[in-house]
N, C-alpha and C positions, 0 to 999 in steps of 0.2 A: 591581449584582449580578454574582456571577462570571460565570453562564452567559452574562448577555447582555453580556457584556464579550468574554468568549470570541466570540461570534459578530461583536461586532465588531470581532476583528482579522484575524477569519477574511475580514469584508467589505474590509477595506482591502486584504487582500492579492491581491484580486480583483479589485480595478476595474477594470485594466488589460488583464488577459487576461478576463475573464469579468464583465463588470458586470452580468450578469443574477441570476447569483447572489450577488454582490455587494448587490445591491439585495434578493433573500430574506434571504439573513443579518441582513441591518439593518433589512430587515423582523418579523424574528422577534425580535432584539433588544428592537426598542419593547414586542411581543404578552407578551415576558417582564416586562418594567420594569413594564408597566401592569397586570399580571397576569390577561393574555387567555389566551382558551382554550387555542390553543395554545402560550403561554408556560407556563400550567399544567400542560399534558401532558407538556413539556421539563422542568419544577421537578418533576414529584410521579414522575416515572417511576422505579422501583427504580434505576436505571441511570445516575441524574443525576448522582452524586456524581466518576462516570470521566468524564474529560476527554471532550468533541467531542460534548458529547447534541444541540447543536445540528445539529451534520453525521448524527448519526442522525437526527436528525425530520428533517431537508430529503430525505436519500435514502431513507426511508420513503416519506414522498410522492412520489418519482421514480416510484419501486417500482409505485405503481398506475398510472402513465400508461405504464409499460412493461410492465406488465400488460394494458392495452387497456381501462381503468377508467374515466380519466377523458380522454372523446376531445375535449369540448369546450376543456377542457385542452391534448392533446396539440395542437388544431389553434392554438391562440395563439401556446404554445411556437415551434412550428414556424413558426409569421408574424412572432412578434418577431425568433427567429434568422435566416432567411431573407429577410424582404421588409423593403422601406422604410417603417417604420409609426411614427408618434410614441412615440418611446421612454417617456415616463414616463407619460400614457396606459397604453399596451399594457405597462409592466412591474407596472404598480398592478393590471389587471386578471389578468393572471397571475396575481399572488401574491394577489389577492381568490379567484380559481378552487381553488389549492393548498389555499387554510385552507378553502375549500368541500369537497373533494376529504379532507384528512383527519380533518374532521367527521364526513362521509359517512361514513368505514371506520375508527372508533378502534380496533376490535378490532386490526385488520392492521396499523394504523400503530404500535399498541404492540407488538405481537410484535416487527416488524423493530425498532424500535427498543432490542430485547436483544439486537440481532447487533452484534458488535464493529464497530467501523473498520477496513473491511482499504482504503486506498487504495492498493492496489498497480500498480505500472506498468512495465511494460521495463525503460522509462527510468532507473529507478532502480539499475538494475544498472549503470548507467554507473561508481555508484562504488567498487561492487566490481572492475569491471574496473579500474579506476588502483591497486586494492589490487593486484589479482594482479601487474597490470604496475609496481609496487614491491619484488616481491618476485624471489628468483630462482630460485624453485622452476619447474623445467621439467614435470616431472608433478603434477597436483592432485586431492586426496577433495576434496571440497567439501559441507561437509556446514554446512546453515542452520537456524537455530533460529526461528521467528514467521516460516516460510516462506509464510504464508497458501496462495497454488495451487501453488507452486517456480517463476511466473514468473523470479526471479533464478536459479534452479539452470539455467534456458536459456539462461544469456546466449548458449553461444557459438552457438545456433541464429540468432544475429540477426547483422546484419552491421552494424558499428558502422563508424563514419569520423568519424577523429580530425585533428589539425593534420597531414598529412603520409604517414598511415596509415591500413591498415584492418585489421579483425578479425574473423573469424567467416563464417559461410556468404553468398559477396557474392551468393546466387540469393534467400536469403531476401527474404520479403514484411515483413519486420520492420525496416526501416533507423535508426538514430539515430544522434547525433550522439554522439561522446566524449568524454568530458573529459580536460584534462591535454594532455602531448607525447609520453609513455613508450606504445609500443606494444608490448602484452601479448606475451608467451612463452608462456604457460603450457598445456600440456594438462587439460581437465578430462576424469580417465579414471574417475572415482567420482563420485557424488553423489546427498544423501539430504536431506530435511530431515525438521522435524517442524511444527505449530502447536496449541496448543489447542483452534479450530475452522478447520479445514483449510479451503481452497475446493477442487474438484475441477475442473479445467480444462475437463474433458471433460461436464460436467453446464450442461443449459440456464439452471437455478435459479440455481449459481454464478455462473455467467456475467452473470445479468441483476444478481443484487446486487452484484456487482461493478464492471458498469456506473452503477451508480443512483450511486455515491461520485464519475463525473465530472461534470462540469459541462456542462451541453448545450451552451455556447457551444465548444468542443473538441472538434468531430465527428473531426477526424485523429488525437486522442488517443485518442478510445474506437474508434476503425477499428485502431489500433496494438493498444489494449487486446484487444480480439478477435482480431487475428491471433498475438499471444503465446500467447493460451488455448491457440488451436489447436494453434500451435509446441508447445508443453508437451504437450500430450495426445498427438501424435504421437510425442513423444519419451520417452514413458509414463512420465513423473515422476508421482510419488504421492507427496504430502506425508503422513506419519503422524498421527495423532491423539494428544497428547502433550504432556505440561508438558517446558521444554525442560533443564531438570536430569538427570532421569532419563533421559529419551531420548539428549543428551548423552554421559551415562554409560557406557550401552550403546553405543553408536554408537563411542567412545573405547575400548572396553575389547579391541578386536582394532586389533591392526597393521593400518596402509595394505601394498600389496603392496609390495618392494623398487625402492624409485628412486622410491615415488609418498609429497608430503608432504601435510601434512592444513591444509588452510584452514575453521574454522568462521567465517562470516560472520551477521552481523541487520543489519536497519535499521528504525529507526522503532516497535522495539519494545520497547527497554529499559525505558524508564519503565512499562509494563506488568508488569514482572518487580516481585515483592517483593522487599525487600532481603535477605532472609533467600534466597531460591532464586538472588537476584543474587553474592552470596559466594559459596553452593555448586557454581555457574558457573565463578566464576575458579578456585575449589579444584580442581573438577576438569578444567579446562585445564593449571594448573601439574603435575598429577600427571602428566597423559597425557603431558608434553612430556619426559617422563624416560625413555617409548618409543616416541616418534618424532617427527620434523621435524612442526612446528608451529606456525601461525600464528592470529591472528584481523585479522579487518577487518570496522569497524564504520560504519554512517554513522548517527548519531546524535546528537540535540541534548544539550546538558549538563542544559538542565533543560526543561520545556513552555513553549514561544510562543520559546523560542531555536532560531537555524538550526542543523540539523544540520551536525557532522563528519566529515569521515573519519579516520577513525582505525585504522594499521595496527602492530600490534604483535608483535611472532616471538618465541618462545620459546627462551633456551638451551639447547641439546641434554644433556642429563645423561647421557646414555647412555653 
């Protein structure tokens, strides 16, 4: 079956950095194949047809132990990550606790499971930053479409360190690593996004859904994840509420100020776009670029279960 095929490339791609969830995905796999409960709940959910319903049931059940739901839960979790205890044991009985745990609470576990996929991370801003430092615009709008919280509209609140160089505030609590040799130029002196359900940096709710999408075996990730929010919310980005067409539109339809050019950026949300709102995207990019310096940069797979690109493309100036 698709979904439980889906979970397991989701577990391959895990073992190595996370084989805890690793071992749920391929757990959930079999509960689908066999048409277990909660393989059913994953199969009959309005929601199944959109890619990742497996990664929404697993961080549904996060959801309650970060809630403070399911403690007997929360203390295994925390002994399989932390102590020395017979792995496949202590990973069977985890995941016996979880499908105990979203038994308990199907109501809650189906709602979350109509919240989109936002697995958003810093990090991922790495590859807009090789966009900007590809390009030679010195002043930047940076305006993102499927911005989930505007984590990427912060980059440059983090302090990135690349082969040779660094970028961005070196006091921040936010450090990562860069991709690429090309160290950035660019000023970001404007920036706006949009998403269809925004996360709000600054809200504790957000926050925890936001966390339930990593993987508990990456506590430095979700410490990074948190200290972004913050970053974000100090720096009062507010992502808008908004299909990213129209908002686009809007957003295009006034000049950048004189000397500043306009970078629109997404990642990892194209395939989400219909093809019908995905042409009315490039259409209205190709207009705008007829009044003013224009770019996109995308990091994006070509199709689902392929690695993302980056992809950075400028516009000729018609002006």
């Amino acid at each position: 079956m698709q979904k439980s095929s889906e979970c397991r490339a989701f577990a391959a791609g895990l073992v190595e950095t996370a084989p805890l969830a690793a071992y749920f995905f391929n757990s959930l796999a079999r509960e689908i194949d066999d048409g277990g409960e909660l393989g059913n709940l994953v199969v009959d959910h309005p929601s199944s047809a959109i890619p990742l319903a497996g990664v929404r049931m697993l961080s549904a059940a996060y959801q309650l132990t970060l809630r403070g739901k399911t403690p007997e839960l929360a203390a295994v979790l925390d002994e399989v990550i932390h102590s020395q205890v017979p792995v496949d044991s202590a990973y069977a009985k985890a995941w016996d606790l979880t499908r105990q745990a979203v038994l308990a609470y199907p109501d809650e576990v189906y709602a979350a499971m109509s919240t989109p996929v936002q697995q958003q991370h810093p990090g991922r801003a790495s590859a807009l930053l090789q966009g900007l430092a590809m390009l030679a615009f010195r002043r930047v709008r940076l305006l993102e479409i499927g911005a989930c919280a505007g984590l990427s509209l912060a980059l440059d609140r983090y302090h990135w360190i690349g082969s040779g160089w660094e970028w961005g505030d070196p006091s921040s609590p936010v450090k990562l690593p860069a991709d690429g040799y090309w160290r950035p130029r660019a000023e970001i002196v404007q920036r706006a996004g949009c998403d269809l359900l925004p996360r709000n940096a600054g809200s504790p709710e957000d926050r925890l859904i936001s966390q339930s999408f990593v993987p508990l075996e990456q506590p430095a990730y979700q410490q990074l994840l948190e200290q972004a929010m913050v970053l974000t919310e100090q720096a009062g980005i507010k992502v808008e509420a908004s299909a990213a067409a129209p908002w686009l539109r809007r957003a295009l339809s006034e000049r950048a100020d004189p000397g500043v050019a306009t970078v629109v950026w997404h990642s990892m949300m194209w395939g989400y776009v219909e093809p019908n709102e995905q042409r009315e995207i490039e259409s209205i990019l190709a207009d705008a670029s007829s009044r003013m310096p224009l770019a996109r940069v995308s990091f994006e797979p070509a199709a689902w279960g392929d690695l993302p690109l980056l992809r950075v493309s400028v516009y000729p100036s018609m002006s």
